[in-house]
C-alpha positions as CSV (number, residue, x, y, z in Angstrom):
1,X,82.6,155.7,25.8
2,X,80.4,155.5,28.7
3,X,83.0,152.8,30.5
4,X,85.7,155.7,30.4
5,X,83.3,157.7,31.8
6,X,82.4,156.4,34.2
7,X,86.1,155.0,35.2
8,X,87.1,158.6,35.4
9,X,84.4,159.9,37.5
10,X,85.0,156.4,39.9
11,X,88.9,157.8,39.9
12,X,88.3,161.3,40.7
13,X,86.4,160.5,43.3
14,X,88.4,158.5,45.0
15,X,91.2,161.0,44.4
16,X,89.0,163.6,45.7
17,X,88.5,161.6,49.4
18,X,91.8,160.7,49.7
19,X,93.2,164.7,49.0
20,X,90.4,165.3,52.0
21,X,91.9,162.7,54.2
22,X,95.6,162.7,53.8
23,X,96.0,166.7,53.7
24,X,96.3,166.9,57.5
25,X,98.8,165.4,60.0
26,X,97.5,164.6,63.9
27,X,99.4,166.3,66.4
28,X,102.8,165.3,67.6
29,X,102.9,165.0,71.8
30,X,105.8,165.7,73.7
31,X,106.3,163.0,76.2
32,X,106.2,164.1,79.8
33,X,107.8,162.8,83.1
34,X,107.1,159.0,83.4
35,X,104.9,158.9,86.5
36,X,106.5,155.1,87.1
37,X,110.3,155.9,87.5
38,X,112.4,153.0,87.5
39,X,114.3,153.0,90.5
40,X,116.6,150.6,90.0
41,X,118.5,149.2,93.2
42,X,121.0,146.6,93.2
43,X,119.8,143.4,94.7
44,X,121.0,142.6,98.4
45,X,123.6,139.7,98.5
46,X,122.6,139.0,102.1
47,X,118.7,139.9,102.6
48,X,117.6,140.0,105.7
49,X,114.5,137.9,106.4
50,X,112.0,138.6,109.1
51,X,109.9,135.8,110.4
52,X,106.6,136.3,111.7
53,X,105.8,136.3,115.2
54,X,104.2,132.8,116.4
55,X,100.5,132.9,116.5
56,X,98.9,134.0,119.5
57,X,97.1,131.1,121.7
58,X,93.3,131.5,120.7
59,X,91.8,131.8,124.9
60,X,90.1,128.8,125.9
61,X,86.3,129.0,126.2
62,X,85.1,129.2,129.7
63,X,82.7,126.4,129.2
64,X,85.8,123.9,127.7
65,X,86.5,121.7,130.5
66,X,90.6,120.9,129.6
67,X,90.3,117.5,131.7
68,X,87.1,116.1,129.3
69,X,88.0,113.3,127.5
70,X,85.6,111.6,124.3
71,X,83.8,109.3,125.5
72,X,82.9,111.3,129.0
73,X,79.6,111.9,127.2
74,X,78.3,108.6,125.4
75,X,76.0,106.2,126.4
76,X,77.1,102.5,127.4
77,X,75.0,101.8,124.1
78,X,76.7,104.5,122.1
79,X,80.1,102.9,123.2
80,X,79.3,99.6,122.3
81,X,78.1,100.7,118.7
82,X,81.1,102.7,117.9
83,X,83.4,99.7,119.1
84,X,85.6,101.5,120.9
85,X,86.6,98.4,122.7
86,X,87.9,96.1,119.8
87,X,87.5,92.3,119.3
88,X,90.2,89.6,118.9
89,X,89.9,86.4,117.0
90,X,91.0,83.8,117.1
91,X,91.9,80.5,114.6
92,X,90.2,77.3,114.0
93,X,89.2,75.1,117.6
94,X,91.7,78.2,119.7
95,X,91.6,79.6,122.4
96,X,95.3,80.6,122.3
97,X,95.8,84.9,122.1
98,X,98.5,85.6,118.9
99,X,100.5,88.9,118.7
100,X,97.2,90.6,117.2
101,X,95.0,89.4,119.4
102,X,97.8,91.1,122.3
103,X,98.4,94.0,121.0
104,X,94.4,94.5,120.8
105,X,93.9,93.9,123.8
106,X,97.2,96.1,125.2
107,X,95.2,98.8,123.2
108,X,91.9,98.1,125.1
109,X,93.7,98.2,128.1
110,X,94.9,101.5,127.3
111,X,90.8,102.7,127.3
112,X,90.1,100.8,130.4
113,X,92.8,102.8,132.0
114,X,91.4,106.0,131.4
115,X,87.7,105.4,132.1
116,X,88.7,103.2,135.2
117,X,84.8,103.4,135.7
118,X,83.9,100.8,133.0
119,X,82.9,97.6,133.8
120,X,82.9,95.1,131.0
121,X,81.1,91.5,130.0
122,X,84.2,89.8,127.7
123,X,81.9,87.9,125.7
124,X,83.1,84.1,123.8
125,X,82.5,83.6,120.4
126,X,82.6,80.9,117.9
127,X,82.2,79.8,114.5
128,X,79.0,77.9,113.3
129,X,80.9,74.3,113.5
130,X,81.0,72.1,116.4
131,X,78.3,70.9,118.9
132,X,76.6,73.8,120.9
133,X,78.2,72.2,124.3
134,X,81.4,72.4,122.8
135,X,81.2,75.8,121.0
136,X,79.7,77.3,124.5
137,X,83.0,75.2,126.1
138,X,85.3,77.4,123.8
139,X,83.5,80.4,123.8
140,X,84.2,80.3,127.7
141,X,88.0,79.5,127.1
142,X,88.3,82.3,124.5
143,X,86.8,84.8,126.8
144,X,88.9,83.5,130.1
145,X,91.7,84.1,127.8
146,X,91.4,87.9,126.8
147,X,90.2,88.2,130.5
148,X,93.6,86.7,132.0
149,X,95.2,89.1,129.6
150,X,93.7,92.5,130.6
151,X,94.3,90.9,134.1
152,X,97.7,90.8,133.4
153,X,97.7,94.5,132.2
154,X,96.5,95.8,135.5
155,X,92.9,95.6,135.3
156,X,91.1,94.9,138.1
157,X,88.8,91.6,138.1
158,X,86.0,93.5,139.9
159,X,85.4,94.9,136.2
160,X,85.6,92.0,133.7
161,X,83.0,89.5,133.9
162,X,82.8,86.7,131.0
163,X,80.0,84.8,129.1
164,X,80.4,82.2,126.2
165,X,77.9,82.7,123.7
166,X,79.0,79.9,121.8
167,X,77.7,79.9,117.8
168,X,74.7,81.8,118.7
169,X,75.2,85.3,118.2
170,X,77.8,85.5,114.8
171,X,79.3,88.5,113.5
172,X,79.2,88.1,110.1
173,X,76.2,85.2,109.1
174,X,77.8,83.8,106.2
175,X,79.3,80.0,106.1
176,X,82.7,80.1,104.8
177,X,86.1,80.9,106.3
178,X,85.8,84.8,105.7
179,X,82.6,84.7,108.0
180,X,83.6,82.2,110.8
181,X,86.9,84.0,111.1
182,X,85.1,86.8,112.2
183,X,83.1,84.9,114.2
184,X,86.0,83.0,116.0
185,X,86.3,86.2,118.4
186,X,86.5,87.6,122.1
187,X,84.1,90.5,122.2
188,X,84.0,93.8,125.1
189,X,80.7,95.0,125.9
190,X,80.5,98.2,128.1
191,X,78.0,97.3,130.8
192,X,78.2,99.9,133.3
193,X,80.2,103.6,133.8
């Protein structure tokens, strides 16, 4: 008896708080003007495009000199570490200039053209094989021979002066063929601007 009991009383209540909740219904709200009306347009077949004007040119800075040119401001030093001048090799017991070793030099020539001021030592280079007379003997022929060629490409003699160095100075110390090709070589030092 007590079960029913309290079954009924569990029912009534929840009888009770559902009549409280469900007896009233919110308020309906008209809807008012939609303050996004959809304007719909048909499309363009033939849009018209407008293209922005071209950039204005930004004014040069008084202090820009528009005639300086990179390597105005370097050192002879600072010109000989950043290689501007590059090297050419050359193969095994040669002193003979390949389409490489040209078009190097046609680019070098290029540089001594616009800093006609430079004057150069064309240094010659050789591997670590062969007797030092000889090595100094090829160095000389490997730096006549990128010498004659900037010759060639109009510049003057008054600024090229060659040494051989022989085997004494190598690029790259190692003593296989990766090393002593890079040691095989006509080298530009900057020696006065």
């Amino acid at each position: 008896m007590k079960d029913a009991f309290w079954r009924l009383t569990i029912i009534a209540a929840v009888l009770a708080i559902a009549a409280a909740c469900g007896g009233k219904k919110p308020p309906v709200t008209k809807p008012g003007p939609d303050p996004f009306p959809s304007t719909s347009v048909p499309a363009d077949p033939n849009p018209v495009v407008s293209t922005p004007p071209p950039p204005t040119a930004l004014p040069v800075p008084p202090d820009a000199n528009p005639n300086a040119r990179p390597y105005d401001a370097l050192s002879t030093d600072d010109i000989n570490k950043k290689s501007i001048l590059k090297p050419v090799f050359f193969l095994y017991d040669s002193d003979e200039l390949d389409e490489a070793a040209r078009k190097t030099l046609e680019s070098n020539a290029q540089i001594l053209k616009e800093y006609r001021a430079w004057v150069l030592t064309v240094e010659g280079h050789c591997d670590e094989r062969g007797t030092p007379e000889y090595n100094l003997s090829l160095g000389d022929r490997r730096a006549q021979a990128a010498k004659n060629y900037l010759l060639s490409l109009g510049i003057t003699a008054d600024r090229l002066k060659t040494v051989s160095y022989g085997k004494e100075f190598p690029f790259n110390p190692g003593h296989d063929e990766g090393a002593w090709q890079q040691n095989r070589r006509a080298q530009f030092m900057v020696t006065a601007k």
